[in-house]
C-alpha positions in Angstrom: 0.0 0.0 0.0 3.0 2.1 0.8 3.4 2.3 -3.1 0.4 3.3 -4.2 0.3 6.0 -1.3 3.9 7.6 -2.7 2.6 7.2 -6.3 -1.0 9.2 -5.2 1.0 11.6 -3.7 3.7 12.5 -6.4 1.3 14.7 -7.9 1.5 18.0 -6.5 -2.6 18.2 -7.5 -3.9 14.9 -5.6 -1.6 16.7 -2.4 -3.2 19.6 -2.3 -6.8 18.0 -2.9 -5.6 15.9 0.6 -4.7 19.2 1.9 -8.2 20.4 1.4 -9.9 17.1 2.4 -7.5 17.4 5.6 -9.7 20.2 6.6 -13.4 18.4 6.2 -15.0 16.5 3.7 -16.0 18.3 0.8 -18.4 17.0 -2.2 -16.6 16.3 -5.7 -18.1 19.5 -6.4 -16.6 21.7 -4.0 -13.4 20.2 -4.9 -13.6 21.4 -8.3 -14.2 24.7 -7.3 -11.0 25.2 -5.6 -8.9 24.4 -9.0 -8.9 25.8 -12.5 -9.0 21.8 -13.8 -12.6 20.6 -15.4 -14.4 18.3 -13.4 -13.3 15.4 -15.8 -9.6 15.9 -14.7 -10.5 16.1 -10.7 -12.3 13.3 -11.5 -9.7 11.2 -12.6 -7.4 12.8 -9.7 -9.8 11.8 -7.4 -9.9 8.0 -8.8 -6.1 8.2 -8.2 -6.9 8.8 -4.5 -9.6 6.6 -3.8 -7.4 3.8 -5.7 -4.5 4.1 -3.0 -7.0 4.5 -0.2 -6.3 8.1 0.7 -9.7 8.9 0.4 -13.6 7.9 0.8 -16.1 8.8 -1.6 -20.0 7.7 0.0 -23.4 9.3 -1.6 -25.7 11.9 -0.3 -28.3 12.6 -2.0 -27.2 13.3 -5.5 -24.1 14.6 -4.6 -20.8 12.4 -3.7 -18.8 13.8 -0.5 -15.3 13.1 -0.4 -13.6 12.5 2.8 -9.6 11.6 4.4 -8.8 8.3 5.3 -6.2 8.4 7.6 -4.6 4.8 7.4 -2.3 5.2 4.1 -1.0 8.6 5.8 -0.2 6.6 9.4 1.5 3.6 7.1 3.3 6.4 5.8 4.6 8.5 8.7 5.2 4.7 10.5 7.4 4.5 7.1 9.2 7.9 7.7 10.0 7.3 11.2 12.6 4.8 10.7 14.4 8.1 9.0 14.3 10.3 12.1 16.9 8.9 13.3 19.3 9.3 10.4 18.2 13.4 10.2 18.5 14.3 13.8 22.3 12.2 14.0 22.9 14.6 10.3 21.5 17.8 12.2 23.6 16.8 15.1 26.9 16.0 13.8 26.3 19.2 11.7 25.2 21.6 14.7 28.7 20.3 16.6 30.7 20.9 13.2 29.5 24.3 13.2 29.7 25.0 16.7 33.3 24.1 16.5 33.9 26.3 13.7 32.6 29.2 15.6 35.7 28.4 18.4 
């Protein structure tokens, strides 16, 4: 899943659409109205994100809300963790470096 959760999120469109949906849950609609891309083309982003699990889509009515889903993003983060380490010990040996330049 980790995968199709990078691939989703290559596209600098599909993140900001999870930006948005990070907020609330918007309909496909109001989606679209927050890009200068036809509905067609949110669409298929949309597709994109529902395909890799980042997001929901349930019916109301006649319209189709779109909503996070927050497992993909904590598979994710677990994922990142494990590089933590290796920045702080690279922010680390670089804060001493400097500080002993400043001597």
């Amino acid at each position: 899943m980790l995968d199709a959760t990078l691939s989703a999120l290559a596209d600098p469109t599909r993140r900001a659409i999870v930006g948005l949906l990070s907020e609330s849950e918007l309909s496909v609609g109001e989606v679209v109205d927050n890009f200068e891309l036809t509905q067609s083309a949110i669409s298929r982003h949309l597709d994109v994100l529902e395909h890799a699990r980042l997001i929901e889509r349930r019916r109301e009515g006649q319209r189709r809300i779109c909503s996070l889903s927050a497992e993909p993003l904590e598979e994710l983060s677990d994922w990142l963790q494990g590089y933590k380490r290796f920045w702080k010990g690279s922010l680390k040996r670089l804060d001493k470096n400097l500080s002993r330049r400043n001597q």
